[in-house]
C-alpha positions as CSV (number, residue, x, y, z in Angstrom):
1,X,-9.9,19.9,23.4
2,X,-13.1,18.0,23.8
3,X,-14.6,17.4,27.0
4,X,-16.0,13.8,27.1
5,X,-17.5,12.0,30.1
6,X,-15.0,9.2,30.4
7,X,-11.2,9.9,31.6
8,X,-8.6,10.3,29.1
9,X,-6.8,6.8,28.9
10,X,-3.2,8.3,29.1
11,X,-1.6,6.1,26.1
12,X,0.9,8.8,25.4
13,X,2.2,9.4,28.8
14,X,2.7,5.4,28.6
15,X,4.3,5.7,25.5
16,X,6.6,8.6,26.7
17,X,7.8,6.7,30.1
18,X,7.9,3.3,27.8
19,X,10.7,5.8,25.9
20,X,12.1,7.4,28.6
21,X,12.6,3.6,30.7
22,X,14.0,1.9,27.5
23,X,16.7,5.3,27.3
24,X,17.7,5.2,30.8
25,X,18.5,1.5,31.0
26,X,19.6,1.0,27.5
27,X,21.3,3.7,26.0
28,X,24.9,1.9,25.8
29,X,22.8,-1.4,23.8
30,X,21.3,1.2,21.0
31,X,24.2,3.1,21.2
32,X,26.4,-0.3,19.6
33,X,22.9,-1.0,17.5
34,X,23.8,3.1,16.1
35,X,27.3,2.7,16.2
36,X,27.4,-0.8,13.6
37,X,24.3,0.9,11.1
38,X,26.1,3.9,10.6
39,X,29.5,1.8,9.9
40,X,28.0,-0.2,7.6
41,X,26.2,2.4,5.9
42,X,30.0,4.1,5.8
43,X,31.2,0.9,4.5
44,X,28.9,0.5,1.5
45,X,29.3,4.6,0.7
46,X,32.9,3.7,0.6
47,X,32.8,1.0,-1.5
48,X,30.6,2.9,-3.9
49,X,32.6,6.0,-4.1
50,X,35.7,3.2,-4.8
51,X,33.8,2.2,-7.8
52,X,34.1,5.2,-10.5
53,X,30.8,6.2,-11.5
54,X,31.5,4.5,-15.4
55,X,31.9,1.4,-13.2
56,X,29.2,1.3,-11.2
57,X,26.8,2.1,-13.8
58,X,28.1,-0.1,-16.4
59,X,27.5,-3.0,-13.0
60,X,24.0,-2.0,-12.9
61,X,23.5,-1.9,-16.2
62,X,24.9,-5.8,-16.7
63,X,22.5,-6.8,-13.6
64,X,19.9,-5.0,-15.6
65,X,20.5,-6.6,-18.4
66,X,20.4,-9.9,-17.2
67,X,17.4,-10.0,-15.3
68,X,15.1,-8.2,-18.1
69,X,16.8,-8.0,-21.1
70,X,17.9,-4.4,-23.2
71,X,14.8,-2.1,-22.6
72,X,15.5,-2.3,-18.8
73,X,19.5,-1.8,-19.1
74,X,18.9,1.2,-21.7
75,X,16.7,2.3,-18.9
76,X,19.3,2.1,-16.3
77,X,21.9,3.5,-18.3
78,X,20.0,6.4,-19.4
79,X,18.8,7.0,-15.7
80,X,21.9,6.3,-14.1
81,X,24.2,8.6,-16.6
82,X,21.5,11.5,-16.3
83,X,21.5,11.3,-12.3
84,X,25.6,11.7,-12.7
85,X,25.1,14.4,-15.3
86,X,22.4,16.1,-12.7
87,X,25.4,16.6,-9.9
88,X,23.3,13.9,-7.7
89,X,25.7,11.0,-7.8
90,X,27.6,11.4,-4.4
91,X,23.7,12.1,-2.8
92,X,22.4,9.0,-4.8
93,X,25.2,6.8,-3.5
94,X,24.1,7.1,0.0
95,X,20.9,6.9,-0.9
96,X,21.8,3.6,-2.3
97,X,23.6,2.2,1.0
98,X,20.4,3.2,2.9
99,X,18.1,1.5,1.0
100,X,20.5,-1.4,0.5
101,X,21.0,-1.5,4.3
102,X,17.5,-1.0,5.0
103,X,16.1,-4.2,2.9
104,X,19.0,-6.3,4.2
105,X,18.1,-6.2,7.7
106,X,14.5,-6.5,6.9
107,X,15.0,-9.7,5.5
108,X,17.3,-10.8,7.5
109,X,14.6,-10.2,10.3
110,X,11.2,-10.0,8.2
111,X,12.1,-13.6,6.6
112,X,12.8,-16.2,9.8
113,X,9.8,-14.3,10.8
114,X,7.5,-14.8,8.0
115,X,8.6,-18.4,7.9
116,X,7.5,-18.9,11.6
117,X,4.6,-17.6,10.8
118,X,3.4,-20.0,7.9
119,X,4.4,-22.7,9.9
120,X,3.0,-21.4,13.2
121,X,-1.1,-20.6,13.2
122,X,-0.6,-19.1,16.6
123,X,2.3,-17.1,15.8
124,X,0.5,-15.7,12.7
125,X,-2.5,-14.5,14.3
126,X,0.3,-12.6,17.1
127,X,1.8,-10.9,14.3
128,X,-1.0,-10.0,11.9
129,X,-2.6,-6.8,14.1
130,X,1.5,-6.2,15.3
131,X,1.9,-6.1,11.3
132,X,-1.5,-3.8,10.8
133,X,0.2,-1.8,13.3
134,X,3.1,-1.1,11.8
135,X,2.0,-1.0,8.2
136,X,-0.7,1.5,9.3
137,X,0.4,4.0,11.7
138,X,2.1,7.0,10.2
139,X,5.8,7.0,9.0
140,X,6.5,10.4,10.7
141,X,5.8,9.1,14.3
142,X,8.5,5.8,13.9
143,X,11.1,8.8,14.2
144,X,10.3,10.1,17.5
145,X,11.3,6.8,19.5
146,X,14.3,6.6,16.7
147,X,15.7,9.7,17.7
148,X,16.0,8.8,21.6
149,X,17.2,5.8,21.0
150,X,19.4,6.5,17.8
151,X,19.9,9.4,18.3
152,X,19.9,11.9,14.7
153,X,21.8,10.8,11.6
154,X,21.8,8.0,9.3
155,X,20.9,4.9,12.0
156,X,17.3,6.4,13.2
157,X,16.4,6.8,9.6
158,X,17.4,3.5,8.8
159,X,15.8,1.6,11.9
160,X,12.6,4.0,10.8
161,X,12.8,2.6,7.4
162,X,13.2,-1.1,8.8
163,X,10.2,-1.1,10.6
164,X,7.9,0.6,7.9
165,X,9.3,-2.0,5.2
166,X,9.4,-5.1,6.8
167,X,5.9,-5.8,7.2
168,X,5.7,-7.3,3.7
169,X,8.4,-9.3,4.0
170,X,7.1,-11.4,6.9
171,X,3.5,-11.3,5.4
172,X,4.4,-12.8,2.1
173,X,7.1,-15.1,3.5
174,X,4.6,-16.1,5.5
175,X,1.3,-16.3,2.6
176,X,4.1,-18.4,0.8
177,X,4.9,-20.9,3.3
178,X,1.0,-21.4,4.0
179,X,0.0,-22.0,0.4
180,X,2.7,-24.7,-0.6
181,X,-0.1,-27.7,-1.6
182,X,-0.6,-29.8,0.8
183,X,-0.3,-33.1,-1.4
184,X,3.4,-31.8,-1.4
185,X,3.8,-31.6,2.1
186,X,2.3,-35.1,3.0
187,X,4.4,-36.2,0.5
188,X,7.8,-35.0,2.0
189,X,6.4,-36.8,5.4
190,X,5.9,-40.0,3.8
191,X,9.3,-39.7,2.5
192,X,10.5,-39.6,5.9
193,X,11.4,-35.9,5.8
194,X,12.4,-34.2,8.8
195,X,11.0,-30.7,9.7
196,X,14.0,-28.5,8.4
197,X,14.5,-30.6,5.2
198,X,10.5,-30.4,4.3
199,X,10.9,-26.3,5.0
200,X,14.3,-25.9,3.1
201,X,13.5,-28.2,0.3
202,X,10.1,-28.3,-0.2
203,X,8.2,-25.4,1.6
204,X,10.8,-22.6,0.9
205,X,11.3,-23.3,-3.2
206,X,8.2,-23.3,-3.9
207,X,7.0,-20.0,-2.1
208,X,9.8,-18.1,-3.2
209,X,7.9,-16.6,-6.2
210,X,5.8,-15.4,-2.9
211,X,8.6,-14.1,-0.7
212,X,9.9,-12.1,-4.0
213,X,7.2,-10.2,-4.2
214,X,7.4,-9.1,-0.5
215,X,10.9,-8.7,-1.0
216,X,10.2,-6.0,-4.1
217,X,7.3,-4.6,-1.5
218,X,10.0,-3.9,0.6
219,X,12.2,-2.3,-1.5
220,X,9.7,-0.1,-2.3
221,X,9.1,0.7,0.7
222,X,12.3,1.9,1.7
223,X,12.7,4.3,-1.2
224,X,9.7,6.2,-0.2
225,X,10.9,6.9,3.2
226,X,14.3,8.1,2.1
227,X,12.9,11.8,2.2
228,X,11.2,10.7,5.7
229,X,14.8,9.9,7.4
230,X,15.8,12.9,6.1
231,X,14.1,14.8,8.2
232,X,16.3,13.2,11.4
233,X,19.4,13.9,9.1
234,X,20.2,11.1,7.0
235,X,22.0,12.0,3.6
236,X,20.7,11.5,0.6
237,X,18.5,12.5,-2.2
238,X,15.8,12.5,0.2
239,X,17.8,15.7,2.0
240,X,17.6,17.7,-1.3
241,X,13.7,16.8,-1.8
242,X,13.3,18.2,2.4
243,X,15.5,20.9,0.9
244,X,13.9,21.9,-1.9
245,X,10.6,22.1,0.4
246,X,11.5,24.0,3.3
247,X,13.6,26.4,0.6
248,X,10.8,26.6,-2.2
249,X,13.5,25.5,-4.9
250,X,11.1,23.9,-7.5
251,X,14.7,23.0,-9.5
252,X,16.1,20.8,-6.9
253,X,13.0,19.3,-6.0
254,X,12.0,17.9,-9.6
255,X,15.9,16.7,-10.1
256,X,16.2,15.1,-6.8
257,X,12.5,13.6,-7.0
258,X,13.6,12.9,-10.5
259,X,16.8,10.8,-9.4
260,X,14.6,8.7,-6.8
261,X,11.8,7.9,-9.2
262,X,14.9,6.5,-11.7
263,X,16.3,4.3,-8.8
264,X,12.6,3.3,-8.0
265,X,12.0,2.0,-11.3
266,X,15.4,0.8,-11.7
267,X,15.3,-1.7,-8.4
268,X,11.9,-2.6,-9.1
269,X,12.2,-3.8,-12.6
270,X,15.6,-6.0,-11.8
271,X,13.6,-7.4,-8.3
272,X,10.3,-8.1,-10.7
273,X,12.8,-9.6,-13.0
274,X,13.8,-12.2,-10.1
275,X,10.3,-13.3,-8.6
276,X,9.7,-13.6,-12.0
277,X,12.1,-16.2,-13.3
278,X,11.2,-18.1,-10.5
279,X,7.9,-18.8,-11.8
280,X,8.8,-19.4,-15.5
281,X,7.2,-16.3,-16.8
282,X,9.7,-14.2,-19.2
């Protein structure tokens, strides 16, 4: 280490008590937090693995199908059947439920957020650096407070995945609600419009093109940390990509790399499809 003329600020000793306070007094309040991700997680694997795998696919490809038309469905069937043909379908399943729990919560949060923002100038210029900060720092290093506070498994990879994918969620809820026109807006107040009927039937439509796109961001987002939360133990294809590393198995890294790069493309063409019917465009 370096010797410098000024005194080490000890930010990671802070950040380490910061952990070690929150553990102490909190445990039991994560603890439930753990306790309902990992059930719902269970749930939704449950409900998948209910669903034959002819069933399921033939659902996606139907969703497919009607948000962008035949070349997308033939793209999910193809993908979908070759994933089940591959032996990854159990692995992609719970794949599935993380990235599906992951986005729920993060608009669930990310969107009353972003809203808040676009209406609120102070608010947004809190949030902005908090968002830099989150979108920024490292993936690997949201797992260290995870683990203490989740503990290993599915829920610290799905908290971890929260924070690293909601960031585009609140900013372009937020972008959204600031660029409705303002001719609109003075127009709903002249109306006599009260401040939840201007947001939910003015402000809200028309940014929704807006909060699509964070929304596709964000699922995104999720799927490339599913090999991160594997590395606290979370199922999924992303645990055959860490194995595959740590075991030098080239096969199992190009077919489980291969199955995430299907869902990827599969997700993001049906969410395009959505923000993009919203603005009239085929």
């Amino acid at each position: 280490m370096n010797e410098t003329f000024l005194p080490k600020i000890p930010i990671g000793h802070w950040a380490d008590l910061l952990i070690q306070f929150i553990t102490d007094h909190f445990e039991g309040f994560f603890g439930y937090i753990a306790s309902g991700i990992q059930s719902f997680v269970d749930s939704l694997v449950w409900i998948f693995a209910l669903m034959t795998p002819i069933v399921f696919i033939l659902i996606c490809v139907a969703i497919a199908f009607w948000r962008r038309g035949i070349g997308v469905a033939l793209f999910t069937l193809i993908g979908l059947v070759l994933i089940y043909d591959l032996g990854y379908w159990a692995h992609a399943m719970q794949t599935f439920a993380l990235v599906l729990t992951s986005v729920v919560l993060s608009i669930l949060i990310g969107f009353p957020l972003g809203i808040l923002a676009g209406i609120n100038k102070t608010f947004h210029r809190i949030m902005t650096p908090i968002l830099d900060f989150m979108q920024t720092m490292p993936s690997f290093v949201y797992l260290i407070p995870a683990i203490f506070l989740f503990g290993t498994g599915m829920p610290p990879g799905v908290v971890a995945t929260i924070v690293f994918a909601m960031p585009p969620t609140i900013r372009m809820t937020g972008l959204g609600i600031r660029q409705v026109p303002s001719d609109l807006i003075e127009a709903s107040d002249a109306f006599g419009s009260t401040t939840w009927q201007k947001l939910f039937k003015v402000q809200i439509p028309i940014a929704a093109p807006t909060v699509m796109a964070g929304v596709n961001q964000s699922i995104m987002l999720s799927l490339s940390m599913v090999v991160v939360a594997s590395l606290v133990g979370a199922p999924g294809l992303g645990a055959d990509v860490y194995l595959a590393v740590t075991s030098l198995r080239t096969d199992i890294g190009v077919e489980a790399g291969l199955a995430i790069v299907i869902i990827a493309i599969m997700l993001d063409r049906i969410s395009q499809n959505t923000r993009n019917k919203k603005t009239g465009e085929s």
